[in-house]
C-alpha positions as CSV (number, residue, x, y, z in Angstrom):
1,X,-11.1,16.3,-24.9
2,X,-11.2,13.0,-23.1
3,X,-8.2,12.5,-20.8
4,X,-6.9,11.6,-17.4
5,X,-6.9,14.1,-15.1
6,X,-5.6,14.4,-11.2
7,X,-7.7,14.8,-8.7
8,X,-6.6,15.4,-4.7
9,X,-9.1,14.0,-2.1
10,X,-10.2,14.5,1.0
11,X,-7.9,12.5,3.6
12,X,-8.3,8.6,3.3
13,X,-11.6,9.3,1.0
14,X,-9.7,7.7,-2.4
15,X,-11.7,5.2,-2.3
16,X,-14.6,6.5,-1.3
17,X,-14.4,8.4,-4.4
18,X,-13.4,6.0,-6.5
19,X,-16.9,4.4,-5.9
20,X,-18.7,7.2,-6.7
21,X,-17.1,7.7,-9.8
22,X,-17.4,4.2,-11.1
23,X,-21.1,4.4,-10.1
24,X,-21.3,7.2,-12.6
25,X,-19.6,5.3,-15.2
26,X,-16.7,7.6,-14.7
27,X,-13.1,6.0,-15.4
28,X,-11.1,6.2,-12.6
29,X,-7.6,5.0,-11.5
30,X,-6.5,4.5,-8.0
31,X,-2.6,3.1,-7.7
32,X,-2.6,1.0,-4.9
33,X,0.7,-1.7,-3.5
34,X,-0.2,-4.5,-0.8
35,X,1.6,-3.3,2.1
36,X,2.7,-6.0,5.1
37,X,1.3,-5.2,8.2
38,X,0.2,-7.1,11.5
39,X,-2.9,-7.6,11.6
40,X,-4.7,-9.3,15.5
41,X,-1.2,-10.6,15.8
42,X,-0.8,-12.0,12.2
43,X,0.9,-10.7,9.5
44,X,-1.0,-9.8,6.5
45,X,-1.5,-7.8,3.2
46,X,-3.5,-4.4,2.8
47,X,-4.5,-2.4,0.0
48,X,-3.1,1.0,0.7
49,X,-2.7,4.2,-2.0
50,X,0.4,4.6,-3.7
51,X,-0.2,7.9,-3.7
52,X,-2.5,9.0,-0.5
53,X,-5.1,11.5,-1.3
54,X,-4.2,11.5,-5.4
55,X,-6.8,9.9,-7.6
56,X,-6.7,9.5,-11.6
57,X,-10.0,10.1,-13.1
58,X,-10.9,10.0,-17.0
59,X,-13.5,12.2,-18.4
60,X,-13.9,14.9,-20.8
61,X,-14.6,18.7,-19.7
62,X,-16.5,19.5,-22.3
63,X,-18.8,16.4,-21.8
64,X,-19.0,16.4,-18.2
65,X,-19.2,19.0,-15.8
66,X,-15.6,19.9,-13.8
67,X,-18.4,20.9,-11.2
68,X,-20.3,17.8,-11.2
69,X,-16.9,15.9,-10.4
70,X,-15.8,18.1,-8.1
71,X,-18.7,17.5,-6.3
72,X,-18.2,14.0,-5.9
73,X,-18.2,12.7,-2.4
74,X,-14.0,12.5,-1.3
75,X,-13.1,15.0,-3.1
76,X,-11.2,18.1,-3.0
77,X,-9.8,19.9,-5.6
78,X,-8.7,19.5,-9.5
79,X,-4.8,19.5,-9.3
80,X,-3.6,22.3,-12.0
81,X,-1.0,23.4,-13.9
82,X,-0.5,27.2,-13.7
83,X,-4.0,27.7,-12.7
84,X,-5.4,25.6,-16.0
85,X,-6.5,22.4,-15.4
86,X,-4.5,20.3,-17.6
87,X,-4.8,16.5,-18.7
88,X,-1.7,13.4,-17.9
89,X,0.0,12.0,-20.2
90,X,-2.1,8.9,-21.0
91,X,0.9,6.8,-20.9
92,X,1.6,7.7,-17.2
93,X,-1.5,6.4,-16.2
94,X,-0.5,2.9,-18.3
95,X,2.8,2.7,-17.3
96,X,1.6,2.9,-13.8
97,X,-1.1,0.5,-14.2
98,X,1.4,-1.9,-16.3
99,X,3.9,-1.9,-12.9
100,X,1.6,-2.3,-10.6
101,X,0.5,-5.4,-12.2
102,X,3.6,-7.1,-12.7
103,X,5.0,-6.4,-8.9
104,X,2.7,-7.6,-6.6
105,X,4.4,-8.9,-3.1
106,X,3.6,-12.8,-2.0
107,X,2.2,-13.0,1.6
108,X,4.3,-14.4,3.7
109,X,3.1,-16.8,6.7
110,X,4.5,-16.2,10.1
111,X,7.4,-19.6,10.7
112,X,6.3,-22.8,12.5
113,X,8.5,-23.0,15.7
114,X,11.5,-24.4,14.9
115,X,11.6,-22.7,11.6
116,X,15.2,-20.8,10.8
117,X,14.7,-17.3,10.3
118,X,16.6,-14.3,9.5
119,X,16.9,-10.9,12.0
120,X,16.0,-8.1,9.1
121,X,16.0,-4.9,11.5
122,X,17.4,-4.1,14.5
123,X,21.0,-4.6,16.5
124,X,21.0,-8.5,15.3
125,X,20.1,-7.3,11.4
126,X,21.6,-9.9,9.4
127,X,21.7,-12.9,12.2
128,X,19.9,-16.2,11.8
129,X,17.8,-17.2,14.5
130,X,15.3,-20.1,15.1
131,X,11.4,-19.1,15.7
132,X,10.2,-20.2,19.0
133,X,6.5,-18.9,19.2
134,X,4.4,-15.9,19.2
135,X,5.1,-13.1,21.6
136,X,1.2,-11.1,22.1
137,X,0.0,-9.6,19.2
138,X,3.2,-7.8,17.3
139,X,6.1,-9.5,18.4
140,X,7.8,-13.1,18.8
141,X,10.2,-14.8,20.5
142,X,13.1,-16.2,18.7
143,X,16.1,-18.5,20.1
144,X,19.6,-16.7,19.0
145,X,23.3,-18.3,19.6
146,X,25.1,-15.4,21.0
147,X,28.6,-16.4,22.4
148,X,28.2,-19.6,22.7
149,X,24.7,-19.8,24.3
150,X,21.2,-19.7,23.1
151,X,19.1,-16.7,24.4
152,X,15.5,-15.9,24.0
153,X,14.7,-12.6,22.9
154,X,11.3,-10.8,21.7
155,X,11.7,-9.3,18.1
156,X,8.8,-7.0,16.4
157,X,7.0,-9.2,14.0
158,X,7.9,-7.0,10.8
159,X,12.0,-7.2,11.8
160,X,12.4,-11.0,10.7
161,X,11.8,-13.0,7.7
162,X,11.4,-17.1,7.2
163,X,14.8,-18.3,5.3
């Protein structure tokens, strides 16, 4: 019976899979979210599995050989239910799909100086501060009024957001 099924793969070999498989002509579903990350010192988007190692593939048993997929480059094992190897709910796999592409996160640019910005981690979460200019590859320097005087500190890229 055709279904989607649950496959666990070798470590960071998802993908790898997942182009096997779609060479094959097998369905396949990898559930990925854009993650922010730096990036040569700029911030940026990436592709990374929502579930790491876990790939959704659709085929029937009966049709084509549990061996032949398991033999797929990437993969590992068949995840099973008491030992059988049972199908997902079809609607997982669409409800999944359906989420994924309504929330998808908008880049966000790193501030031109002079920009206000908002502290997001740290001892100063919640402050405002004013961007002043990049600080190496992960980090920045941003101009923040403490007691009455402006002081220039270096904040991790990731820990501040533009207002």
């Amino acid at each position: 019976m055709l279904g989607w099924y649950l496959l666990y793969c070798r470590g960071r070999k998802e993908a790898t899979a997942r182009a096997h498989f779609e060479r094959q002509n097998i369905g396949c579903f990898l559930p990925e979210a854009e993650v922010a990350c730096i990036k040569r010192g700029k911030r940026t988007t990436e592709l990374v599995p929502l579930f790491p190692n876990y790939l959704f593939v659709r085929f029937d048993p009966h049709l084509t050989s549990v061996r032949s997929v398991l033999a797929t480059p990437g993969v590992s094992s068949l995840v099973r239910t008491d030992g059988q190897m049972l199908p997902v709910d079809t609607s997982l796999v669409v409800a999944l799909r359906q989420r994924l592409a309504q929330s998808r996160p908008q880049l966000e640019q790193q501030p031109q100086p002079g920009e206000r910005v908002a502290i997001t981690d740290g001892p100063f979460a919640d402050l405002e501060a004013v961007f002043a200019e990049p600080d190496g590859e992960k980090r920045s320097l941003l101009l923040l009024e403490l007691m009455g005087q402006v002081q220039r500190m270096s904040v991790d890229n990731l820990s501040f957001k533009r207002l």
